[in-house]
N, CA, C and O atoms as a printed pandas DataFrame, in Angstrom:
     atom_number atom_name residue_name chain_id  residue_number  x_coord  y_coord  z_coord
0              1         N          UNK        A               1  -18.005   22.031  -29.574
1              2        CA          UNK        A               1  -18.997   22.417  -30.547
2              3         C          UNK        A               1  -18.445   22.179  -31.952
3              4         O          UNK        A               1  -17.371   22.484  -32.470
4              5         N          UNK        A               2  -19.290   21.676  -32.303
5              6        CA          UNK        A               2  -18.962   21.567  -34.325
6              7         C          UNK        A               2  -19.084   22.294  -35.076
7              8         O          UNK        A               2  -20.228   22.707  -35.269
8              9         N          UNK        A               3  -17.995   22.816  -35.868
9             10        CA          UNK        A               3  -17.865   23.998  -36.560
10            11         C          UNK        A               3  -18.677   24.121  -37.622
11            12         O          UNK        A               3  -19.168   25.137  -38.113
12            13         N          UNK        A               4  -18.784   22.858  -37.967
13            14        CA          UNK        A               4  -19.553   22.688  -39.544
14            15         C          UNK        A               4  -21.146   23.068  -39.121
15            16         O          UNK        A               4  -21.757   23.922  -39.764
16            17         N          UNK        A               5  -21.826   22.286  -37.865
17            18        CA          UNK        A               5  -23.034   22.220  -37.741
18            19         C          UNK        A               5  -23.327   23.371  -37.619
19            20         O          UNK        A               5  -24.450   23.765  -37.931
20            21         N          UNK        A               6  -22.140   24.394  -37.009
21            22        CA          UNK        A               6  -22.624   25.435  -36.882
22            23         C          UNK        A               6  -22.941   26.306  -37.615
23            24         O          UNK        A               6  -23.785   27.200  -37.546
24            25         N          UNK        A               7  -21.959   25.905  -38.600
25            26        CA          UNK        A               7  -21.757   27.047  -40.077
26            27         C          UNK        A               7  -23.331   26.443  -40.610
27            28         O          UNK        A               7  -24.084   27.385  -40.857
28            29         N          UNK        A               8  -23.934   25.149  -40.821
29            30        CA          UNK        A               8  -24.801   25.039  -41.666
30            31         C          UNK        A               8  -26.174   25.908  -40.836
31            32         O          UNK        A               8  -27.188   26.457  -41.267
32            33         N          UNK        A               9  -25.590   25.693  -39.412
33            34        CA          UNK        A               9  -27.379   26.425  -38.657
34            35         C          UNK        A               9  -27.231   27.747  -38.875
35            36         O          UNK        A               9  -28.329   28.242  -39.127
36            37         N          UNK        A              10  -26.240   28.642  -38.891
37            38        CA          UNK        A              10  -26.144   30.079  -39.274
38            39         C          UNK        A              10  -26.381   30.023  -40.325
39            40         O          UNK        A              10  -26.860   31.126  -40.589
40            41         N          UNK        A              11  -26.370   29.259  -41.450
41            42        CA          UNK        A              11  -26.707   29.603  -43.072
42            43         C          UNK        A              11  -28.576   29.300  -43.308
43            44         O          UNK        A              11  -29.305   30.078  -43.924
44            45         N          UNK        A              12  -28.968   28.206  -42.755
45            46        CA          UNK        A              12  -30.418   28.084  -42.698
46            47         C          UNK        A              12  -30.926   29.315  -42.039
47            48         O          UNK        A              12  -31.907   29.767  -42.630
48            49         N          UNK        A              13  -30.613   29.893  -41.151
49            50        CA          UNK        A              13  -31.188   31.037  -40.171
50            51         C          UNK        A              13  -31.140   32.055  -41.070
51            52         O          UNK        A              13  -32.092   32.704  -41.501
52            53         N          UNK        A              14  -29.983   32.165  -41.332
53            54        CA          UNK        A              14  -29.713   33.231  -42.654
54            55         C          UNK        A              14  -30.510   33.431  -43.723
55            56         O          UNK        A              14  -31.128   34.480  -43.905
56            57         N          UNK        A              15  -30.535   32.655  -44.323
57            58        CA          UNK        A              15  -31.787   32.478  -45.877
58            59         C          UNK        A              15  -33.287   32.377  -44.711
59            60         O          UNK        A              15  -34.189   33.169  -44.988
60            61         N          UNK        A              16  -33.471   31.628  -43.724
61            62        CA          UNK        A              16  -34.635   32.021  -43.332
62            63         C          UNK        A              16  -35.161   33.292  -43.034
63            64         O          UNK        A              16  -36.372   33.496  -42.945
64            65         N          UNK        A              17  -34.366   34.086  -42.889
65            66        CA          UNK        A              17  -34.480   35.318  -42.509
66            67         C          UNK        A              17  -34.244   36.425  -43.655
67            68         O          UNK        A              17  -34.088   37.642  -43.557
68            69         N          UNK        A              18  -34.271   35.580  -44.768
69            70        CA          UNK        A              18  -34.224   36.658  -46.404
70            71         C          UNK        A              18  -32.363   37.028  -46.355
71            72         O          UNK        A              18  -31.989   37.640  -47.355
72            73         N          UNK        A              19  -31.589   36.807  -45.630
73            74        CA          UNK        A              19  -30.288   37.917  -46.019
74            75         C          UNK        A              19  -29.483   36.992  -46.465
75            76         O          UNK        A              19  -29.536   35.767  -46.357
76            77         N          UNK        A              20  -28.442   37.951  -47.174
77            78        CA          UNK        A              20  -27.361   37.437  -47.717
78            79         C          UNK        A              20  -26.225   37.443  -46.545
79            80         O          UNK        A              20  -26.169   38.056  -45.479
80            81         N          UNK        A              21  -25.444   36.623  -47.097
81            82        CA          UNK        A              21  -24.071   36.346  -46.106
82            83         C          UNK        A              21  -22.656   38.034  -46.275
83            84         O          UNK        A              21  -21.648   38.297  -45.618
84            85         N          UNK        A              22  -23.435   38.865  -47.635
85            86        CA          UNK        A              22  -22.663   40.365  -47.585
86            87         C          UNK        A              22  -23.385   41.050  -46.682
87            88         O          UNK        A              22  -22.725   41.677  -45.853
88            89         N          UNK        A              23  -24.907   41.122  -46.591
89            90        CA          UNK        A              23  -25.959   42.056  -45.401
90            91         C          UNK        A              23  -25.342   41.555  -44.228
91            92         O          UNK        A              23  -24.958   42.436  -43.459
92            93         N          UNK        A              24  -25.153   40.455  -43.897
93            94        CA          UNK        A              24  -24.834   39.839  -42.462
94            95         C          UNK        A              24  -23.153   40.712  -41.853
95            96         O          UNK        A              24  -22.709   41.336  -40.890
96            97         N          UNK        A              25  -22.722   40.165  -43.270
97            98        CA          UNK        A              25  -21.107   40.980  -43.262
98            99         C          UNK        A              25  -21.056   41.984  -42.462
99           100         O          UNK        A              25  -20.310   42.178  -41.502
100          101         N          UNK        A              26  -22.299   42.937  -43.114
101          102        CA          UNK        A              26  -21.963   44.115  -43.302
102          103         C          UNK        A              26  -22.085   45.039  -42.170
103          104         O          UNK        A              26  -21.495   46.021  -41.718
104          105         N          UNK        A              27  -23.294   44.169  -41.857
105          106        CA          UNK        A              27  -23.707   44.672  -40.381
106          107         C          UNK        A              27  -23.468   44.599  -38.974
107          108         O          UNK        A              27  -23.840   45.402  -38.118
108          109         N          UNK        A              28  -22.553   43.144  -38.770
109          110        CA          UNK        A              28  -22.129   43.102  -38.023
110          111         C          UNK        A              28  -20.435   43.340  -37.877
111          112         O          UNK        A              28  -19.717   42.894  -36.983
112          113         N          UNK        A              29  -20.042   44.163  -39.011
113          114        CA          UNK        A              29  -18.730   44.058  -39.142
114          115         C          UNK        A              29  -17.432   43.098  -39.204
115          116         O          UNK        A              29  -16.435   43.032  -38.486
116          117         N          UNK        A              30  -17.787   42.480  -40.190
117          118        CA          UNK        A              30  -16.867   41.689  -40.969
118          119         C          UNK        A              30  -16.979   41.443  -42.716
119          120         O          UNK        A              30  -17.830   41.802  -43.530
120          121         N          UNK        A              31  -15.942   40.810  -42.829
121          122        CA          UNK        A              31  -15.954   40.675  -44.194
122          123         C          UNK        A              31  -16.904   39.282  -44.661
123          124         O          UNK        A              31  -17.284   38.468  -43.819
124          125         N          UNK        A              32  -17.083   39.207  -45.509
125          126        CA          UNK        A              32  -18.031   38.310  -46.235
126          127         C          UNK        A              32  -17.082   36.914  -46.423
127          128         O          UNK        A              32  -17.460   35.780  -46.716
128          129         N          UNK        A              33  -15.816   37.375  -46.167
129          130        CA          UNK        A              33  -15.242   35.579  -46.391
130          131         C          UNK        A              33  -15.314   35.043  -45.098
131          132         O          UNK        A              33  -15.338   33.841  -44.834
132          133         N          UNK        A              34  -15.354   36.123  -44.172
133          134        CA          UNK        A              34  -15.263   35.566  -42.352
134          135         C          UNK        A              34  -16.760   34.780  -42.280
135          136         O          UNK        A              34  -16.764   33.634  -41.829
136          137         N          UNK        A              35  -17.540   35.154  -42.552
137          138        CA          UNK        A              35  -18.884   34.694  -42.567
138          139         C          UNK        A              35  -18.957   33.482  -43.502
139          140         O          UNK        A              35  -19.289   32.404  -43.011
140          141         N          UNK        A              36  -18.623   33.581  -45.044
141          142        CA          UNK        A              36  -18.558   32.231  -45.785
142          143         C          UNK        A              36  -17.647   31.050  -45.021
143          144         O          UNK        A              36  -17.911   29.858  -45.180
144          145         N          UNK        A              37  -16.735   31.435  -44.319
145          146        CA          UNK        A              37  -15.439   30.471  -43.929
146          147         C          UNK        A              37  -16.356   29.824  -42.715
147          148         O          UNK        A              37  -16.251   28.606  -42.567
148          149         N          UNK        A              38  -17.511   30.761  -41.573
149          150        CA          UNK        A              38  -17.741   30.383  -40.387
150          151         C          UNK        A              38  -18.946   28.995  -41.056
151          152         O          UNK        A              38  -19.000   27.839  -40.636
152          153         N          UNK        A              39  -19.849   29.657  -42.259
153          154        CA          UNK        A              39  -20.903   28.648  -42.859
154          155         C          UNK        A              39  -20.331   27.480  -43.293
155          156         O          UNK        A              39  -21.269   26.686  -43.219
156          157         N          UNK        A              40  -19.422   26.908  -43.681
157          158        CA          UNK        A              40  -18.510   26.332  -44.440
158          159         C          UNK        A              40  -18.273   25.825  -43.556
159          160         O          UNK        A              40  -18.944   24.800  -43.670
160          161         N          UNK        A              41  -17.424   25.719  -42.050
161          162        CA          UNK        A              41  -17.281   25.365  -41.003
162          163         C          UNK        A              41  -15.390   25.310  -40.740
163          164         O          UNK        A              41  -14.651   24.677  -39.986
164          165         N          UNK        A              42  -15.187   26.356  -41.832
165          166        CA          UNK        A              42  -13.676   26.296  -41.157
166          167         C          UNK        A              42  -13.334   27.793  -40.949
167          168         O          UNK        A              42  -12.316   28.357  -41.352
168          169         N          UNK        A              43  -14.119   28.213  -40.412
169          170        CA          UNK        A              43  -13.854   29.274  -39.283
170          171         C          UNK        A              43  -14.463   29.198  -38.480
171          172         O          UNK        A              43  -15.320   28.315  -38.450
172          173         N          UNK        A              44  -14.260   30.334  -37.170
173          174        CA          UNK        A              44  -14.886   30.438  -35.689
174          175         C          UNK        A              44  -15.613   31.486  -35.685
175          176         O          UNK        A              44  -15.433   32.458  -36.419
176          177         N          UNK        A              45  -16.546   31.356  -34.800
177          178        CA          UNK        A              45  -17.366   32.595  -34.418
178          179         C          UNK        A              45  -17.213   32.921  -33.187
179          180         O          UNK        A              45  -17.341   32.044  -32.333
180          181         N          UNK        A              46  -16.932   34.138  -32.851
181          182        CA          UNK        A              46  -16.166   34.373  -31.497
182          183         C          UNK        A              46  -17.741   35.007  -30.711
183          184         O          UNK        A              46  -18.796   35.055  -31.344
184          185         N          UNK        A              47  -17.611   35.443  -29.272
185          186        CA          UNK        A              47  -19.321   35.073  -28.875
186          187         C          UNK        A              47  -19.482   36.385  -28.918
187          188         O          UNK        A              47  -20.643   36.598  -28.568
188          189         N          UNK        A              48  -18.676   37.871  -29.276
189          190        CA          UNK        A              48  -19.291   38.816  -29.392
190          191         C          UNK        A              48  -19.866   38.684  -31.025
191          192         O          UNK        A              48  -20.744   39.445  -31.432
192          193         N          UNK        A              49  -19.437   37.940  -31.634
193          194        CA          UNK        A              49  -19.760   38.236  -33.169
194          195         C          UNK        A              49  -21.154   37.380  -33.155
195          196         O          UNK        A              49  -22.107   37.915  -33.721
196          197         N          UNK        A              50  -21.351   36.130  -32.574
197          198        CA          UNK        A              50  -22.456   35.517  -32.081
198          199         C          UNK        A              50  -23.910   36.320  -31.671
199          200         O          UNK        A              50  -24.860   36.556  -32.417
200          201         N          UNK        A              51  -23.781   36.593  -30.499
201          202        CA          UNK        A              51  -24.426   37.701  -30.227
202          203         C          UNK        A              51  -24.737   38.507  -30.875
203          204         O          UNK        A              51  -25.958   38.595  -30.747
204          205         N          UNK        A              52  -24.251   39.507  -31.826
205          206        CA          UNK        A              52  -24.391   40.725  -33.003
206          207         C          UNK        A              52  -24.972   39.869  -34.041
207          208         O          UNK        A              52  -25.781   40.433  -34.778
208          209         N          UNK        A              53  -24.757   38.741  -34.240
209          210        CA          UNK        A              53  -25.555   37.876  -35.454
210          211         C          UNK        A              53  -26.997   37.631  -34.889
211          212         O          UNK        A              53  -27.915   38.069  -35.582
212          213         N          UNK        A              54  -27.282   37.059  -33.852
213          214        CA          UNK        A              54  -28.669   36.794  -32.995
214          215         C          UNK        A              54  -29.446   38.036  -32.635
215          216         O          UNK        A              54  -30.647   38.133  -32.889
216          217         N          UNK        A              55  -28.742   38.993  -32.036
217          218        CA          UNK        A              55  -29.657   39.770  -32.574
218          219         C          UNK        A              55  -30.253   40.718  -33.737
219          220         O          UNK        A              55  -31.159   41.545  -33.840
220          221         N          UNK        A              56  -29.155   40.094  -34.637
221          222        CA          UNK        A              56  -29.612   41.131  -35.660
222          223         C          UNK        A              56  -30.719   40.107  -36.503
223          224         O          UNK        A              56  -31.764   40.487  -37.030
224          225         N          UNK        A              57  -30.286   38.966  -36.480
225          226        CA          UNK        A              57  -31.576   38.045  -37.101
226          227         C          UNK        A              57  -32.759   37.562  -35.989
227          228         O          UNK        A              57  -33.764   36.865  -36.129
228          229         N          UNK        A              58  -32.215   38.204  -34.906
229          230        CA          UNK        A              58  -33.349   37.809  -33.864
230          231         C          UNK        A              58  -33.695   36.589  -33.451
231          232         O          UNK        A              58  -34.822   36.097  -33.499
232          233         N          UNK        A              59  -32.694   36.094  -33.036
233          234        CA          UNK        A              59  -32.803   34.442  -32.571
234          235         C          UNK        A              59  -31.886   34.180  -31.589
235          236         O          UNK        A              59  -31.162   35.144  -31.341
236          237         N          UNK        A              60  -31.699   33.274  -31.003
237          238        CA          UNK        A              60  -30.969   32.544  -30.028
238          239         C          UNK        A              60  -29.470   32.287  -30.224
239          240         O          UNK        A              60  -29.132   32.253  -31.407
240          241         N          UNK        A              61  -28.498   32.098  -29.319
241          242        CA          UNK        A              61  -27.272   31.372  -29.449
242          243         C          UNK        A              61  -27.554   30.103  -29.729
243          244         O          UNK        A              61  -27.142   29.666  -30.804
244          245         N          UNK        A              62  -28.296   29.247  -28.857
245          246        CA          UNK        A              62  -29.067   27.690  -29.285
246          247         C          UNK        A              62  -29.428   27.389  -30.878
247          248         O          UNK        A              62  -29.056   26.506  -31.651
248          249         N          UNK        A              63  -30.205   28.377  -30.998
249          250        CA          UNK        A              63  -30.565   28.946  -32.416
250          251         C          UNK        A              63  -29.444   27.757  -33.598
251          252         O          UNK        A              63  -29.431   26.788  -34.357
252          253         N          UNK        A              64  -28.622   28.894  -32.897
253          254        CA          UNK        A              64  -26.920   28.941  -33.957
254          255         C          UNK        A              64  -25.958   27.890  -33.775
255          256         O          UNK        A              64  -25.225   27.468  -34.670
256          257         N          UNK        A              65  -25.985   27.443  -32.472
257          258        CA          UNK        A              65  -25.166   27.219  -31.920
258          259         C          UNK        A              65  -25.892   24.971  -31.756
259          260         O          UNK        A              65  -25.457   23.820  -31.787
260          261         N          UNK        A              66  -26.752   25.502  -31.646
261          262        CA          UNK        A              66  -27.265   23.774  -31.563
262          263         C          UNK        A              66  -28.561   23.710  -32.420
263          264         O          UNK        A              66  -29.417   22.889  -32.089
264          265         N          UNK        A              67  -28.768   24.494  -33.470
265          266        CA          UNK        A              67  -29.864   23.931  -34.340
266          267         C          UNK        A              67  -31.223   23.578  -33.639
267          268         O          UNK        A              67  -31.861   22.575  -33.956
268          269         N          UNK        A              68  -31.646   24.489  -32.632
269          270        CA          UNK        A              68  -32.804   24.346  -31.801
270          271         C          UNK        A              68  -34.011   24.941  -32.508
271          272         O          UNK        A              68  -35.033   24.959  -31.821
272          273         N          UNK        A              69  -34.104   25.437  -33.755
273          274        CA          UNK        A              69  -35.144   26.770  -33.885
274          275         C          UNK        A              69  -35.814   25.875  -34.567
275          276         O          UNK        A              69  -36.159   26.507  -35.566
276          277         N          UNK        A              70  -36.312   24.568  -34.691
277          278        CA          UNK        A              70  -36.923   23.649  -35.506
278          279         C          UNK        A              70  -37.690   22.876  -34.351
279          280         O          UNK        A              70  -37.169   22.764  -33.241
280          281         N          UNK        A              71  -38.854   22.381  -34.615
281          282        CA          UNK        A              71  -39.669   21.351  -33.822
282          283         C          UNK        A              71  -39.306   20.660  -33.339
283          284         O          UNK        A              71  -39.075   19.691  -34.061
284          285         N          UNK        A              72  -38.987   20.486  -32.073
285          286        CA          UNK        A              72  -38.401   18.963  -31.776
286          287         C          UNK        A              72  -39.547   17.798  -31.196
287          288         O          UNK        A              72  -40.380   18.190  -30.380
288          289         N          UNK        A              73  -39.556   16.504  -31.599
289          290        CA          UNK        A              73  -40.546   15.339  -31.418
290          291         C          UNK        A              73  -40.072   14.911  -30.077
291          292         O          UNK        A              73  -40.794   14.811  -29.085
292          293         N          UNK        A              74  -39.065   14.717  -30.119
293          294        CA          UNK        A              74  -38.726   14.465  -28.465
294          295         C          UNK        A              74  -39.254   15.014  -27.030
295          296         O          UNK        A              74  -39.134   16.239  -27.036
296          297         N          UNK        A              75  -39.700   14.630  -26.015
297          298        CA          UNK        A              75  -39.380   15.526  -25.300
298          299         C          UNK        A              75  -38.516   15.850  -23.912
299          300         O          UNK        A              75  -38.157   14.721  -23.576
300          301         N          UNK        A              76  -38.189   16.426  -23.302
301          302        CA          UNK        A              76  -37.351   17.089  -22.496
302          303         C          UNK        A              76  -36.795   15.362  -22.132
303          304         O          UNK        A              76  -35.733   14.819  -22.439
304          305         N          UNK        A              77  -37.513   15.035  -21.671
305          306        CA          UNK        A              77  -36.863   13.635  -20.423
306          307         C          UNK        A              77  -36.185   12.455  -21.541
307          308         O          UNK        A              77  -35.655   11.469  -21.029
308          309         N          UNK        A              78  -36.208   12.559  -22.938
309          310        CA          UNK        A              78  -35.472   11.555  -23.445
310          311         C          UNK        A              78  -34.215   12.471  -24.072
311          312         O          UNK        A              78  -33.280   12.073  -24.767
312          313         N          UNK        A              79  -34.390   13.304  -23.781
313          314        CA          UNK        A              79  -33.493   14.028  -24.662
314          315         C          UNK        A              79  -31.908   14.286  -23.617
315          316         O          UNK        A              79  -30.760   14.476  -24.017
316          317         N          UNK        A              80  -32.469   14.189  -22.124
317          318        CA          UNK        A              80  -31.535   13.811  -21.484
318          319         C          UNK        A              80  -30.907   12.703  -21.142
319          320         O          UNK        A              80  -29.736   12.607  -20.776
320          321         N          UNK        A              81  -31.694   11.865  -21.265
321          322        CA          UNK        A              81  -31.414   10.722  -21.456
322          323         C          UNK        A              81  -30.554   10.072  -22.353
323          324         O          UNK        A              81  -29.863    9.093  -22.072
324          325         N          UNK        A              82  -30.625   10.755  -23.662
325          326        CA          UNK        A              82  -29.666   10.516  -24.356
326          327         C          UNK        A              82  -28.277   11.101  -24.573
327          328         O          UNK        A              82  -27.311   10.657  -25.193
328          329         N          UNK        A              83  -28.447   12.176  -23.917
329          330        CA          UNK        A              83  -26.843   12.773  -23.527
330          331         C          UNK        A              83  -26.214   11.948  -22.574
331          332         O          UNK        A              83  -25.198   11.276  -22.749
332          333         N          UNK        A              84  -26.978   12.061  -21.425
333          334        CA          UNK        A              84  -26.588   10.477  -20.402
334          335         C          UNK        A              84  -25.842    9.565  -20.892
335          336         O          UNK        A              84  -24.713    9.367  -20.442
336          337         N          UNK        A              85  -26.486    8.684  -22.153
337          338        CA          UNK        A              85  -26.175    7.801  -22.615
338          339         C          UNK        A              85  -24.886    8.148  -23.420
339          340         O          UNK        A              85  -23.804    7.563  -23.402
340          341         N          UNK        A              86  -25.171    8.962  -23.948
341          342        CA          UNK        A              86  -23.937    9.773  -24.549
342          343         C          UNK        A              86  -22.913   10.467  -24.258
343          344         O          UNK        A              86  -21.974   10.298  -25.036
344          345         N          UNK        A              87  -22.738   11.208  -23.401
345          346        CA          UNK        A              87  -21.386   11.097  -23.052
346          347         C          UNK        A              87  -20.815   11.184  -21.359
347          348         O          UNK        A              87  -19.699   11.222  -20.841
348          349         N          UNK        A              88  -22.301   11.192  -20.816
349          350        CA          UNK        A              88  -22.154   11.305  -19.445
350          351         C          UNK        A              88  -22.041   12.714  -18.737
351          352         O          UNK        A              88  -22.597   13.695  -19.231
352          353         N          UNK        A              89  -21.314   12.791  -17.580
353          354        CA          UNK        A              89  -20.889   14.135  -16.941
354          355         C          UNK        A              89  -20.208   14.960  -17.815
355          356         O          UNK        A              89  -19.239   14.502  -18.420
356          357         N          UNK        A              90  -20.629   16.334  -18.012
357          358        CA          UNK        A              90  -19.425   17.337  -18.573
358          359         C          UNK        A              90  -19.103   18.019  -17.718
359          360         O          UNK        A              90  -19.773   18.203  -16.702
360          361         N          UNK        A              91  -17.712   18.670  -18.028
361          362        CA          UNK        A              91  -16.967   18.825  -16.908
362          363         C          UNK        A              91  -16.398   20.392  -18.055
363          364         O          UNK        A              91  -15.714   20.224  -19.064
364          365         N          UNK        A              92  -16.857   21.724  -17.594
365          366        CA          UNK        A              92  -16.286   23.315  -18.587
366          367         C          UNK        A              92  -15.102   23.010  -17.735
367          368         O          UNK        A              92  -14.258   22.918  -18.626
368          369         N          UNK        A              93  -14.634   22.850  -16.930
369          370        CA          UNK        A              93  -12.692   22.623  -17.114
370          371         C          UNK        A              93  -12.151   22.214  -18.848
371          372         O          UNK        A              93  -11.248   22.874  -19.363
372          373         N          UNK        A              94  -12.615   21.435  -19.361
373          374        CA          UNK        A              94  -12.116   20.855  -20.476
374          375         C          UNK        A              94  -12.169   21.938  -21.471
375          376         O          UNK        A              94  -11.364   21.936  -22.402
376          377         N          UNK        A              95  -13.316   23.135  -21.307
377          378        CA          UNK        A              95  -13.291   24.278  -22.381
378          379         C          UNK        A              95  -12.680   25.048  -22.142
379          380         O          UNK        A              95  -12.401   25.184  -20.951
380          381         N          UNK        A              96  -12.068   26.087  -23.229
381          382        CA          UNK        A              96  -11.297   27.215  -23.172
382          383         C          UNK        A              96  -12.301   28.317  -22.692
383          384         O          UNK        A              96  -13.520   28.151  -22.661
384          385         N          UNK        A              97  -11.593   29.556  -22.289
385          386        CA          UNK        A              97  -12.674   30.606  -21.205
386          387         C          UNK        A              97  -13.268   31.203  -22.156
387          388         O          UNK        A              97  -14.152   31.836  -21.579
388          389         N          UNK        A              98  -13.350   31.412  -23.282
389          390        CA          UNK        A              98  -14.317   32.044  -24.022
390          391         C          UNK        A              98  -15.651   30.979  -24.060
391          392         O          UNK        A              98  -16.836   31.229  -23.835
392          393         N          UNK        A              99  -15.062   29.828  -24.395
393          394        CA          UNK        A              99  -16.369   28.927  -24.427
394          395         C          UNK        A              99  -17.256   28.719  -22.840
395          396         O          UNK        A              99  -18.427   28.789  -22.466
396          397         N          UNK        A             100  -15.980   28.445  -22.255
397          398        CA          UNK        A             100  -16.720   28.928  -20.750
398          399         C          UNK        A             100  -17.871   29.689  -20.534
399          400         O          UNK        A             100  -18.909   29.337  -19.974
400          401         N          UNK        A             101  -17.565   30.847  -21.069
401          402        CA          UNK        A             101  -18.735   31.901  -20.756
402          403         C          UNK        A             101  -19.369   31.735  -21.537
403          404         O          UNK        A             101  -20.475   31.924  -21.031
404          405         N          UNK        A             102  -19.520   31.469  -22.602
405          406        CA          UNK        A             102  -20.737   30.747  -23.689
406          407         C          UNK        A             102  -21.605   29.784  -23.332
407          408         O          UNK        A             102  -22.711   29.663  -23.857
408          409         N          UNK        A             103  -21.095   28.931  -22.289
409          410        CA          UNK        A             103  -21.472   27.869  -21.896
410          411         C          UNK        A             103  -22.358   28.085  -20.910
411          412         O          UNK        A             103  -23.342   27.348  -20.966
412          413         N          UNK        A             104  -22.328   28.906  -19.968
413          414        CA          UNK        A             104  -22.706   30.094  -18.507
414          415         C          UNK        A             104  -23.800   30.675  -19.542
415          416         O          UNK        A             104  -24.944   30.236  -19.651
416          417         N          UNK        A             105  -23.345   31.550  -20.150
417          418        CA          UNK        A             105  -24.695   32.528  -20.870
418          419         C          UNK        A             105  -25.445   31.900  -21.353
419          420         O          UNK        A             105  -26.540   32.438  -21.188
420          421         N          UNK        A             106  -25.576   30.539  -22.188
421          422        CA          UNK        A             106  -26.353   29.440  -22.837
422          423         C          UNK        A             106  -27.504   28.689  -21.633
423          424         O          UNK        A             106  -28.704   28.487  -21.822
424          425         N          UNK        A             107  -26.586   28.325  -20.202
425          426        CA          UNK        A             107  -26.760   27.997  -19.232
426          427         C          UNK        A             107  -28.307   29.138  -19.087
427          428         O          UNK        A             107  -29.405   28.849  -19.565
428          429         N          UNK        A             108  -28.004   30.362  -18.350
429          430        CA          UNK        A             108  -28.964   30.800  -17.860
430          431         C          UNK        A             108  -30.116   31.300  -18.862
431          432         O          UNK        A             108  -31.310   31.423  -18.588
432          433         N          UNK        A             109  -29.501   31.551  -20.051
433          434        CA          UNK        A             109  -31.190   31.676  -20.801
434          435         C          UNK        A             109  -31.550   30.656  -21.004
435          436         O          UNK        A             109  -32.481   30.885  -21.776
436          437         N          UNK        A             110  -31.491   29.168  -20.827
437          438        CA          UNK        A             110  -32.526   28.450  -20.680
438          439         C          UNK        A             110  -32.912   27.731  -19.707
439          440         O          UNK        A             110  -33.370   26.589  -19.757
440          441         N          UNK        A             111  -32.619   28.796  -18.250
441          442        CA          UNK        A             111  -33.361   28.438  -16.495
442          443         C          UNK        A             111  -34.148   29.781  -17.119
443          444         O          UNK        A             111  -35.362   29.592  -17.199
444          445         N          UNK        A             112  -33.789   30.839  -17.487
445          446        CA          UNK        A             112  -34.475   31.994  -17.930
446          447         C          UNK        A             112  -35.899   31.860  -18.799
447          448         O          UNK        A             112  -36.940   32.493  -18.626
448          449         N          UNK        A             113  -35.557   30.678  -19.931
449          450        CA          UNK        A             113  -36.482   30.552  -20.945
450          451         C          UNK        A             113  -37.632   30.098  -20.258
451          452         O          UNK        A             113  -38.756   30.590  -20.355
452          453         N          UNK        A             114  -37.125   28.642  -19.202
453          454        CA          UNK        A             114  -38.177   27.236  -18.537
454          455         C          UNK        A             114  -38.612   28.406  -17.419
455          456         O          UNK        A             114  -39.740   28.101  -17.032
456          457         N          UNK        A             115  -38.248   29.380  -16.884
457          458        CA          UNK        A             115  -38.827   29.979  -15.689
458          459         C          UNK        A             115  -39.939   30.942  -16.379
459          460         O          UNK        A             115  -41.064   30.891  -15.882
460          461         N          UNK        A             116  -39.707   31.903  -17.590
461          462        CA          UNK        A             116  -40.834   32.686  -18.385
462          463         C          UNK        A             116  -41.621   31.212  -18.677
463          464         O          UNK        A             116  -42.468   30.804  -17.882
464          465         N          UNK        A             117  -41.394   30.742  -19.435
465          466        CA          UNK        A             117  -42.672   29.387  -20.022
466          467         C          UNK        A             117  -43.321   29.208  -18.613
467          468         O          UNK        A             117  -44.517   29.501  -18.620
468          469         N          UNK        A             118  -42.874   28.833  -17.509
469          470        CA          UNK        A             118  -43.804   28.401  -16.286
470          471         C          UNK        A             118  -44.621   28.667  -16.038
471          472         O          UNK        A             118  -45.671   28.073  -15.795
472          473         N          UNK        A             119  -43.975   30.809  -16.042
473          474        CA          UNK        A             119  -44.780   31.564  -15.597
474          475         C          UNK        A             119  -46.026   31.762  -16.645
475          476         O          UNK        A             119  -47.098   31.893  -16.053
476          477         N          UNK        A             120  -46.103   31.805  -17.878
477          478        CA          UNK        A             120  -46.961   31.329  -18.939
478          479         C          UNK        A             120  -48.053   30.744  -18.629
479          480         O          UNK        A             120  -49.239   31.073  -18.669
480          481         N          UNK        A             121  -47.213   29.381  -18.157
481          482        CA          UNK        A             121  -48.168   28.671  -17.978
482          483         C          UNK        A             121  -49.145   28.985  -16.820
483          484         O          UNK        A             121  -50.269   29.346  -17.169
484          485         N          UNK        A             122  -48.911   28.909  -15.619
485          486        CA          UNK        A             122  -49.773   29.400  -14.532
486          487         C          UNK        A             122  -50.505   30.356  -14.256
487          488         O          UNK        A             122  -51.097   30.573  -13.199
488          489         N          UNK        A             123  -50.469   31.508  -16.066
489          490        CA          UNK        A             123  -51.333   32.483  -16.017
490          491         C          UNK        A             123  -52.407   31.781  -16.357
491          492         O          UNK        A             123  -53.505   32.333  -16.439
């Protein structure tokens, strides 16, 4: 994951959501440079601090984490397609275990998300 992309999708979410990067601080317990350093993209966001950020602005890890909370023109079947093309099989051996489980929790809310939408739909 890219630190920078990430820092810039937590800062759009942020101002979308009216707060400052001291309210964010404040509330989820940290200091205001931990938060400037994570927007900036040379710090980390560890996935309990993740979590305490999503829900306090009420959004997704995807959200934050892959810049999903915007329209996408694509849909589903090229979008795999281009990971395909791009880097092929991934293999979470290669991630460290925190990301692991980030990767797992990311995993099931969106069999979670496509299984509520289904059910949506077939009402």
């Amino acid at each position: 994951m890219n630190k920078k992309n990430i820092g810039q999708n937590l800062g759009t979410l942020r101002r979308q959501c009216g707060m400052t990067q001291s309210q964010i601080a404040e509330q989820i317990g940290v200091s205001i440079d931990h938060i400037s350093h994570v927007e900036i993209g040379k710090g980390s966001i560890s996935l309990s601090l993740l979590l305490k950020i999503c829900k306090l602005m009420n959004v997704t890890p995807n959200d934050i984490l892959a810049g999903e909370y915007g329209t996408k023109s694509a849909d589903e079947d090229d979008v795999f397609c281009e990971e395909a093309e791009y880097g092929g099989d991934i293999s979470l051996e290669e991630l460290n275990p925190g990301d692991r489980i980030l990767m797992k929790y990311m995993y099931q809310f969106m069999v979670n998300r496509r299984t509520d939408s289904e059910k949506k739909e077939e009402k």
